[in-house]
The first five atom37 places (N, CA, C, CB, O) and aatype in JSON, in Angstrom:
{
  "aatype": [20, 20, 20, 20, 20, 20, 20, 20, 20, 20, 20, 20, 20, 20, 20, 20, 20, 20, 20, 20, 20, 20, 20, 20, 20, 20, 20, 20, 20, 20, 20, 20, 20, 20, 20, 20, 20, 20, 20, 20, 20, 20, 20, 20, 20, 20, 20, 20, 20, 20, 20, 20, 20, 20, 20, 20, 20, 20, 20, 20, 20, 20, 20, 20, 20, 20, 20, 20, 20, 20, 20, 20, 20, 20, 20, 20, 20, 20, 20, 20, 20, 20, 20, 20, 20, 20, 20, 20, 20, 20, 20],
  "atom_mask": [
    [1, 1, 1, 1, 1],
    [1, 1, 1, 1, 1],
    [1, 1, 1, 1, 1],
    [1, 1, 1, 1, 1],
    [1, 1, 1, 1, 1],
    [1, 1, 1, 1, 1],
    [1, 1, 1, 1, 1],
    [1, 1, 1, 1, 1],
    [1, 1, 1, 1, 1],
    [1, 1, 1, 1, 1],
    [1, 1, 1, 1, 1],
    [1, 1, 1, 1, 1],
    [1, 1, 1, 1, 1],
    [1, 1, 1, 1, 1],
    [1, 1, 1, 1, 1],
    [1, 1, 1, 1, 1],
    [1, 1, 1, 1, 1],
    [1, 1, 1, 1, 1],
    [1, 1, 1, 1, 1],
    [1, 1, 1, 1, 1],
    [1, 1, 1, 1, 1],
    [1, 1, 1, 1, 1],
    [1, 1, 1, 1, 1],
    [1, 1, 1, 1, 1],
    [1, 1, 1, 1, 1],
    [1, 1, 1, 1, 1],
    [1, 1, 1, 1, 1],
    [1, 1, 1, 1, 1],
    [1, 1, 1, 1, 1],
    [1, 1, 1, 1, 1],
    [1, 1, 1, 1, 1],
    [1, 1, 1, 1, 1],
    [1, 1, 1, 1, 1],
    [1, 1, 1, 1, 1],
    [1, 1, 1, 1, 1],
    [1, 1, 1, 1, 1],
    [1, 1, 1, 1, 1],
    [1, 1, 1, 1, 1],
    [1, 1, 1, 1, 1],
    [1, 1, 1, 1, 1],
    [1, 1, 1, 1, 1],
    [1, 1, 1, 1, 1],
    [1, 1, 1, 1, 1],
    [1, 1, 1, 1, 1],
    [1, 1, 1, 1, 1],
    [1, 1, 1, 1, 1],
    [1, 1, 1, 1, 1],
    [1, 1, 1, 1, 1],
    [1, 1, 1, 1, 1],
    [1, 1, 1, 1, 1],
    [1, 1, 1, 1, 1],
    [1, 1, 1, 1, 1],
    [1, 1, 1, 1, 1],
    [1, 1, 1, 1, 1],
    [1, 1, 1, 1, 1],
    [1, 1, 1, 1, 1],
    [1, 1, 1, 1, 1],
    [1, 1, 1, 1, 1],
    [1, 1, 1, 1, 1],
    [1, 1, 1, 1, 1],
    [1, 1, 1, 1, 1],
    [1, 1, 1, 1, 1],
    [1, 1, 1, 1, 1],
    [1, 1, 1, 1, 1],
    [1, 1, 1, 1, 1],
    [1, 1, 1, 1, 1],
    [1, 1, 1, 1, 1],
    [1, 1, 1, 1, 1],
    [1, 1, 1, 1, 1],
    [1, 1, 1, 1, 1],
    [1, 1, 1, 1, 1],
    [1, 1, 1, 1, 1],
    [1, 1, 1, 1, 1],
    [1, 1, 1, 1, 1],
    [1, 1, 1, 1, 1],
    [1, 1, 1, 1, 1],
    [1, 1, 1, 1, 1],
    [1, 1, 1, 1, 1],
    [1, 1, 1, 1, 1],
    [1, 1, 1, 1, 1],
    [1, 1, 1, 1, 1],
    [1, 1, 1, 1, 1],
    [1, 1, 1, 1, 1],
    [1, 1, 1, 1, 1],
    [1, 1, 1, 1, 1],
    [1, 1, 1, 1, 1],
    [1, 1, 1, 1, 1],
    [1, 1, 1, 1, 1],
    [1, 1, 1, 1, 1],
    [1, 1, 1, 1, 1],
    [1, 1, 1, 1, 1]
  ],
  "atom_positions": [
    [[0.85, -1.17, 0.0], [0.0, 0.0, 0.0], [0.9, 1.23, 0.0], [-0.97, 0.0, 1.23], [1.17, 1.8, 1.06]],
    [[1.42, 1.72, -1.33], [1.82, 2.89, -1.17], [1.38, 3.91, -1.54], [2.62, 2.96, -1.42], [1.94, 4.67, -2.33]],
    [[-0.06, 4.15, -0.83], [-0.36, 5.68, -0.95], [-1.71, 5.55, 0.25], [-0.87, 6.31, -2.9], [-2.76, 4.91, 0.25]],
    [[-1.14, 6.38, 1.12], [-2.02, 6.45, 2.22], [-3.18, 6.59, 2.09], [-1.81, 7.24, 2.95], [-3.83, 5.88, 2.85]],
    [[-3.9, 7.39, 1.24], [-5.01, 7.89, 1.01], [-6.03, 6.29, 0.44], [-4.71, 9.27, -0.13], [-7.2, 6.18, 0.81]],
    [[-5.42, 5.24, -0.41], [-5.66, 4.2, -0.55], [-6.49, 2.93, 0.88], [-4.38, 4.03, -1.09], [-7.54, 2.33, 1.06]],
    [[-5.09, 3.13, 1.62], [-4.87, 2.34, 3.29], [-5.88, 2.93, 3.94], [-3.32, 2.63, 4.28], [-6.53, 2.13, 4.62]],
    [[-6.35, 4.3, 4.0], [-7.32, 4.53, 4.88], [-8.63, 4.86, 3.95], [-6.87, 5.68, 5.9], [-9.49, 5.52, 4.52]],
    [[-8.83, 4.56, 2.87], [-10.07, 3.69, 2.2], [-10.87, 2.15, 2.78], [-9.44, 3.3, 0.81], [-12.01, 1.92, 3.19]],
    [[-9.67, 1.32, 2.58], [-9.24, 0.06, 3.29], [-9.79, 0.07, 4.87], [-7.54, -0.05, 3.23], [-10.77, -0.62, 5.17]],
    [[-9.24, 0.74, 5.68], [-9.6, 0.88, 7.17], [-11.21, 1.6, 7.39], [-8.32, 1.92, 7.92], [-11.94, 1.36, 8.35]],
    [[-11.5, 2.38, 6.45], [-12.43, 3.06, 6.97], [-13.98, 1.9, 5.97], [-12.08, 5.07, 6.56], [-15.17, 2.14, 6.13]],
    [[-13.58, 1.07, 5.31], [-14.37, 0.36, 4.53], [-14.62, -0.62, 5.95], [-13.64, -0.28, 2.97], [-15.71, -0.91, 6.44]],
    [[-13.81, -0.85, 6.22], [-14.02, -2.38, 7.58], [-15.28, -1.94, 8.73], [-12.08, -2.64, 8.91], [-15.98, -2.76, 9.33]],
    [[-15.36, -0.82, 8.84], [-16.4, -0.38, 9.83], [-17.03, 1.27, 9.17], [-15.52, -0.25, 11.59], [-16.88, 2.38, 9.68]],
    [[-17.91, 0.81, 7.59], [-18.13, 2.12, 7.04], [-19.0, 2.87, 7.75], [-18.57, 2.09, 5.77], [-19.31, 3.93, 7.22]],
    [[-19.4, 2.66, 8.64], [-21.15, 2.97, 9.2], [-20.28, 3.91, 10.75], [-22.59, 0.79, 9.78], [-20.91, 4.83, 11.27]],
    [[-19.31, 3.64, 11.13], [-18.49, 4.82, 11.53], [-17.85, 6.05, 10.76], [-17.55, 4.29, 12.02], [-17.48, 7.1, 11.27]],
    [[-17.79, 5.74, 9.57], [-16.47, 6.81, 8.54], [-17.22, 7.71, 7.2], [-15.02, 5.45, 7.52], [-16.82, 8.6, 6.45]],
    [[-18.7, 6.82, 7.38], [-19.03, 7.39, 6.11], [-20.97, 8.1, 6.43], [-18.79, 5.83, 4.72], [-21.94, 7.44, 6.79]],
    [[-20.93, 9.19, 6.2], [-22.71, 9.41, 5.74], [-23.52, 8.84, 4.94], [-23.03, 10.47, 5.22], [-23.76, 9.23, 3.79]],
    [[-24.31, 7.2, 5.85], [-25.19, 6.79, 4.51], [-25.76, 6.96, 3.86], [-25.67, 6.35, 4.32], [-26.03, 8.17, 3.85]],
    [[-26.53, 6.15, 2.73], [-27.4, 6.31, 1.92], [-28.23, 6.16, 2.08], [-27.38, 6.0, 1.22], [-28.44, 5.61, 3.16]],
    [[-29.29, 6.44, 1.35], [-30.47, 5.77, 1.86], [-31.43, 4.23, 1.79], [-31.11, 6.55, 1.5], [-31.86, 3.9, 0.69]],
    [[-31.59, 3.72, 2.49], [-32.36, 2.18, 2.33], [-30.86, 1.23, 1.74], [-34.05, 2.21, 0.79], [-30.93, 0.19, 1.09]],
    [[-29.47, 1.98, 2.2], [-28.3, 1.1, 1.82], [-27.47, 0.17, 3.19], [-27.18, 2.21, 1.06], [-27.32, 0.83, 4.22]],
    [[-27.03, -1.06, 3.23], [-27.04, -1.18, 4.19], [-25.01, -1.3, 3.59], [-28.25, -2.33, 4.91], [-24.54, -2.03, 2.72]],
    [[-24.12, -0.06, 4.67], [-22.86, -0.41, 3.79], [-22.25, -0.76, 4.44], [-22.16, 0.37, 3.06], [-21.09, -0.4, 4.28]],
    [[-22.59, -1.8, 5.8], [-21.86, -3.25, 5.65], [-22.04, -4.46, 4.52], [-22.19, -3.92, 6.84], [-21.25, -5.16, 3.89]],
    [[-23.27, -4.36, 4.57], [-23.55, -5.54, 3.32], [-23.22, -5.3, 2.01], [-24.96, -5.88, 3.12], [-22.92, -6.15, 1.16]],
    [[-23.33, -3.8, 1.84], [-23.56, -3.65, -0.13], [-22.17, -2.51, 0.3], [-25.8, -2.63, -1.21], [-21.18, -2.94, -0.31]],
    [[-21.85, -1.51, 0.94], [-21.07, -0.91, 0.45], [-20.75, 0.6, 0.24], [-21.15, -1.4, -0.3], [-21.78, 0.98, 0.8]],
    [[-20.28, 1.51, -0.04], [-20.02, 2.92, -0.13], [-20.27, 3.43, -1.46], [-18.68, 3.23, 0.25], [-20.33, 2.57, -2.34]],
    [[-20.42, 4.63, -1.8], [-20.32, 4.93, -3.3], [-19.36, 5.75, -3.22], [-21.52, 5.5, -4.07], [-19.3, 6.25, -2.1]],
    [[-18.17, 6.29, -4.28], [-17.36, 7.33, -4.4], [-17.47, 8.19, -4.17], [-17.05, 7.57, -5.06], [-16.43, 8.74, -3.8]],
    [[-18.88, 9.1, -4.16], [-19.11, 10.28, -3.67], [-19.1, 10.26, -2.27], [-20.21, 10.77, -4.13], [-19.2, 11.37, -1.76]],
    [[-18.96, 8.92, -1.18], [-19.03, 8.87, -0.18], [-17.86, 8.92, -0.06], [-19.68, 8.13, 0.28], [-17.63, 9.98, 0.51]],
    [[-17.04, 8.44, -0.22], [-15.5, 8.21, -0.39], [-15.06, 9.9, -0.81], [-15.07, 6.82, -1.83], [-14.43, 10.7, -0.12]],
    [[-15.58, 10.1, -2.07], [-14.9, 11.63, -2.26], [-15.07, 12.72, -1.09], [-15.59, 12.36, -3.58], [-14.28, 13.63, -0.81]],
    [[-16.07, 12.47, -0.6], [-16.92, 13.3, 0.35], [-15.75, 13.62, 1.92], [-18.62, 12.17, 0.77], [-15.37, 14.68, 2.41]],
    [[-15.48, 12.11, 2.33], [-14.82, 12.0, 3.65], [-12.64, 12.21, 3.02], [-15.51, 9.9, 4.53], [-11.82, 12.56, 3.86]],
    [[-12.27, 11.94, 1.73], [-11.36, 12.38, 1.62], [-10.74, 13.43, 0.86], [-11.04, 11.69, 1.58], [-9.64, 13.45, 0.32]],
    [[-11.99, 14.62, 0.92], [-12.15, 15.76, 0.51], [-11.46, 15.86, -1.03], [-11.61, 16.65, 1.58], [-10.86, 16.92, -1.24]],
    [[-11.48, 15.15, -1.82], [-10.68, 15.13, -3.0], [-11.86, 15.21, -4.12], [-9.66, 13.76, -3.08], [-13.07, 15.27, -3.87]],
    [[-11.36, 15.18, -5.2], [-12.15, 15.11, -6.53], [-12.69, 13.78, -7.02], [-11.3, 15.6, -7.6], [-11.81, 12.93, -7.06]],
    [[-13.42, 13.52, -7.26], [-14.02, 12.28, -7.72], [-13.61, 11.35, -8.77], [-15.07, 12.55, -8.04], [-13.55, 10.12, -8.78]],
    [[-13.35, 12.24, -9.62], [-11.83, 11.3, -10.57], [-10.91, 10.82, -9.5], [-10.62, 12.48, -11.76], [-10.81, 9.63, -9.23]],
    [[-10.25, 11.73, -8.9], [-9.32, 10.93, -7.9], [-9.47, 9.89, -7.05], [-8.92, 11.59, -7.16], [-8.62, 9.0, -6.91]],
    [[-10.92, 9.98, -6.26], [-11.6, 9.01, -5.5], [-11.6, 7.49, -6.75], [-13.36, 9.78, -5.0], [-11.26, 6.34, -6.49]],
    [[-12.0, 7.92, -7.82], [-12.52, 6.86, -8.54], [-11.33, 5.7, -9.09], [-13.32, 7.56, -9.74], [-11.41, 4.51, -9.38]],
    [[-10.35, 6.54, -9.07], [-9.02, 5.88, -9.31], [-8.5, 4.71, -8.52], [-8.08, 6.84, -9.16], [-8.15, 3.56, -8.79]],
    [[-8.63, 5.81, -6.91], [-8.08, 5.29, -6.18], [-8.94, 3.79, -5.55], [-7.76, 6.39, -5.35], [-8.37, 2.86, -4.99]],
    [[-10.27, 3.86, -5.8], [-11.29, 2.78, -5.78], [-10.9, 1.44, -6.51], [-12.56, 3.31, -6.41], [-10.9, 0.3, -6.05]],
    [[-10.41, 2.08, -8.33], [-10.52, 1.12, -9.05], [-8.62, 0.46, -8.64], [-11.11, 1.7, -10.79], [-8.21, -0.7, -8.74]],
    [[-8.23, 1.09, -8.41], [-6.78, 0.59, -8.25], [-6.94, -0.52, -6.92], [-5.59, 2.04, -7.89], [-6.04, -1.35, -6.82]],
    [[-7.92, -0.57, -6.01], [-7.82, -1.34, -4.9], [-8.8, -2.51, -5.3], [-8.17, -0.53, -3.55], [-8.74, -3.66, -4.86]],
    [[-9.8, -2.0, -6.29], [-10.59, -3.47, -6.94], [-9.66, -4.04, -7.56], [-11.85, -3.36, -8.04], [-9.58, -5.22, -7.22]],
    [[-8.92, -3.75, -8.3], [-8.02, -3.79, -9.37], [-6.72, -5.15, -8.91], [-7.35, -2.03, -9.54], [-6.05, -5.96, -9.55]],
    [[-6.87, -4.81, -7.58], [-5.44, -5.43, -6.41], [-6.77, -6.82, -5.86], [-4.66, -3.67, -4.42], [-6.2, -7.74, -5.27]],
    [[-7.82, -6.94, -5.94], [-8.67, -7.64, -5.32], [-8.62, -7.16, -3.35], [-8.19, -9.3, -5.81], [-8.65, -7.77, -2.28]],
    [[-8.54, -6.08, -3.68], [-8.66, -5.96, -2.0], [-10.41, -5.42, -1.78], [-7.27, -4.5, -1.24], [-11.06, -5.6, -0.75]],
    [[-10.91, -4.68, -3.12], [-12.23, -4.55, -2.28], [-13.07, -5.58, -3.75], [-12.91, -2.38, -1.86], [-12.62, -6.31, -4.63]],
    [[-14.39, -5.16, -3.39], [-15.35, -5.86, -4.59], [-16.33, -4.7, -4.79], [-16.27, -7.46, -4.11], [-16.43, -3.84, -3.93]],
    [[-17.12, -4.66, -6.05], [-17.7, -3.67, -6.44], [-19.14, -4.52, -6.39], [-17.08, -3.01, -7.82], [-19.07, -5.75, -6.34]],
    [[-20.19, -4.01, -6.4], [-21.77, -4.31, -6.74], [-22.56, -3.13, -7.44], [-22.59, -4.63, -5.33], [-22.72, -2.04, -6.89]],
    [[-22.9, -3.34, -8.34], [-24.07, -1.97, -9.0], [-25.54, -2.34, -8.83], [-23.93, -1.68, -10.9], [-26.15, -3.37, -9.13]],
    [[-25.95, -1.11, -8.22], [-27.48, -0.85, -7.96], [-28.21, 0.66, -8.38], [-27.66, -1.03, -6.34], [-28.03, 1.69, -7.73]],
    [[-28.98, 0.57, -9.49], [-28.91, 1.36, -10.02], [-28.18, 2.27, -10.72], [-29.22, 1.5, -9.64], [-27.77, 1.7, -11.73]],
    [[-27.74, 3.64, -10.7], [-27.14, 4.57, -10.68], [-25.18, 4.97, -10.02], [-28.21, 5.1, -10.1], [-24.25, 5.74, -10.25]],
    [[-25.61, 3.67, -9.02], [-24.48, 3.69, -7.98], [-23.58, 2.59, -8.32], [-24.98, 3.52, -6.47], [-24.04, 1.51, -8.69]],
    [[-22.26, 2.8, -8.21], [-21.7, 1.7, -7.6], [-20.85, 1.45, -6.11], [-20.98, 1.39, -8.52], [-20.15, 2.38, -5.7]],
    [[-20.9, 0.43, -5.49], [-21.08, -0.07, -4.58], [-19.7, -0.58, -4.13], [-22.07, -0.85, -4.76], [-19.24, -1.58, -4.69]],
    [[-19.04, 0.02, -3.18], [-17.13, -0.61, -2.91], [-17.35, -1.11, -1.56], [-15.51, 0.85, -2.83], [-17.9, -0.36, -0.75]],
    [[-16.99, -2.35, -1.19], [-17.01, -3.35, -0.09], [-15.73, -3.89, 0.28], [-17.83, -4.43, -0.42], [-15.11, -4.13, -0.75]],
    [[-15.22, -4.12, 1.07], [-13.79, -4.93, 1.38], [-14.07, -6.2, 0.95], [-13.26, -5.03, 2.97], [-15.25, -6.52, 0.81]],
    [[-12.89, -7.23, 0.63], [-13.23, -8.71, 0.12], [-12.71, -9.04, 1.1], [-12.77, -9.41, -1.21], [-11.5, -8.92, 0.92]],
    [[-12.96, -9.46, 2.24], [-12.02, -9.54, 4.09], [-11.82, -11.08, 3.37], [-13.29, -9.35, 6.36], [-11.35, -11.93, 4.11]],
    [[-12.05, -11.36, 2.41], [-11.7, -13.1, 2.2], [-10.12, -13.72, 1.63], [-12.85, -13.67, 0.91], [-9.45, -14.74, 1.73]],
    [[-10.0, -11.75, 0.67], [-8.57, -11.7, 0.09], [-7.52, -11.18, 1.1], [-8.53, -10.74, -1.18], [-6.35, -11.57, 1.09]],
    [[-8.1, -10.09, 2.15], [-7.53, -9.34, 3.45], [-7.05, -10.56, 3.7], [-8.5, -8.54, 4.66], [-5.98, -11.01, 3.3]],
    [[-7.99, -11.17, 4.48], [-7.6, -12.68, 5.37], [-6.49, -13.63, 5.06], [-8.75, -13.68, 5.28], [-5.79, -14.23, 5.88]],
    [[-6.4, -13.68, 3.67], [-5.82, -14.44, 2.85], [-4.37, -13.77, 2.83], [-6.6, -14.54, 1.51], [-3.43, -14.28, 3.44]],
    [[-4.27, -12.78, 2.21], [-2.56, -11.77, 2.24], [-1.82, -11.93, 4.01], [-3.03, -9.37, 1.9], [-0.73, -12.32, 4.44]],
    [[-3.0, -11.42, 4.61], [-2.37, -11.57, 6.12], [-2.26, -12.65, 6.41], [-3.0, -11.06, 7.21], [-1.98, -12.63, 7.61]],
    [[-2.31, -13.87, 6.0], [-2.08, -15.58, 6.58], [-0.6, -15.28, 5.82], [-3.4, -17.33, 5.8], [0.44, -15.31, 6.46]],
    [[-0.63, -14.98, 4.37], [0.37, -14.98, 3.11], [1.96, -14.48, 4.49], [-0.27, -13.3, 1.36], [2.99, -15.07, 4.81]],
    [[1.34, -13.21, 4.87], [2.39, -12.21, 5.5], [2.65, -12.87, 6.58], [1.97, -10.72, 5.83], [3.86, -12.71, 6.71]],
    [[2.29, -13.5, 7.42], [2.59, -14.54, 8.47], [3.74, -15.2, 8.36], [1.67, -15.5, 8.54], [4.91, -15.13, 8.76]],
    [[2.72, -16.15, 7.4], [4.03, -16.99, 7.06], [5.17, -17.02, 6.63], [3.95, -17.56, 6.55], [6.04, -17.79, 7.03]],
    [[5.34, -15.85, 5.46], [6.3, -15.65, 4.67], [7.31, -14.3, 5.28], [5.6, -15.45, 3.26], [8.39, -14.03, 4.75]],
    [[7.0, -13.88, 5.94], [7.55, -12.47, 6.9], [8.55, -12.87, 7.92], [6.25, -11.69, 7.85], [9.04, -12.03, 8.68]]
  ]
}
């Protein structure tokens, strides 16, 4: 993770319902954040947010879902889980 702004995407995805202003009728433990939520809390531009989104789908660290209009960024805690066993062992 070299770019902070990335890492605390990551951290603030694990418990969004502390870090982020929901949506409505969204539940974003289950389904997730949208970029404007993300742009919103790391005061940046939305191209930038969107980058920095697709670069961490991109790594399989989060997963995307579309509903409607929106799309939807979730942690994959299955790939998390998985790197940190990786870093265990191999560290």
């Amino acid at each position: 993770m070299s770019n902070e702004s990335r890492l605390e995407i990551l951290q603030w995805l694990k418990e969004p319902e502390q870090y982020f202003t929901p949506h409505e009728g969204i539940d974003m433990r289950e389904i997730g954040v949208c970029v404007s939520q993300v742009t919103e809390k790391l005061n940046m531009t939305q191209s930038t947010a969107s980058q920095y989104l697709s670069i961490l789908h991109r790594a399989g660290l989060i997963k995307t879902e579309r509903l409607g209009k929106f799309t939807y960024y979730k942690r994959d805690e299955e790939v998390i889980r998985e790197i940190g066993e990786y870093l265990k062992q191999e560290i």
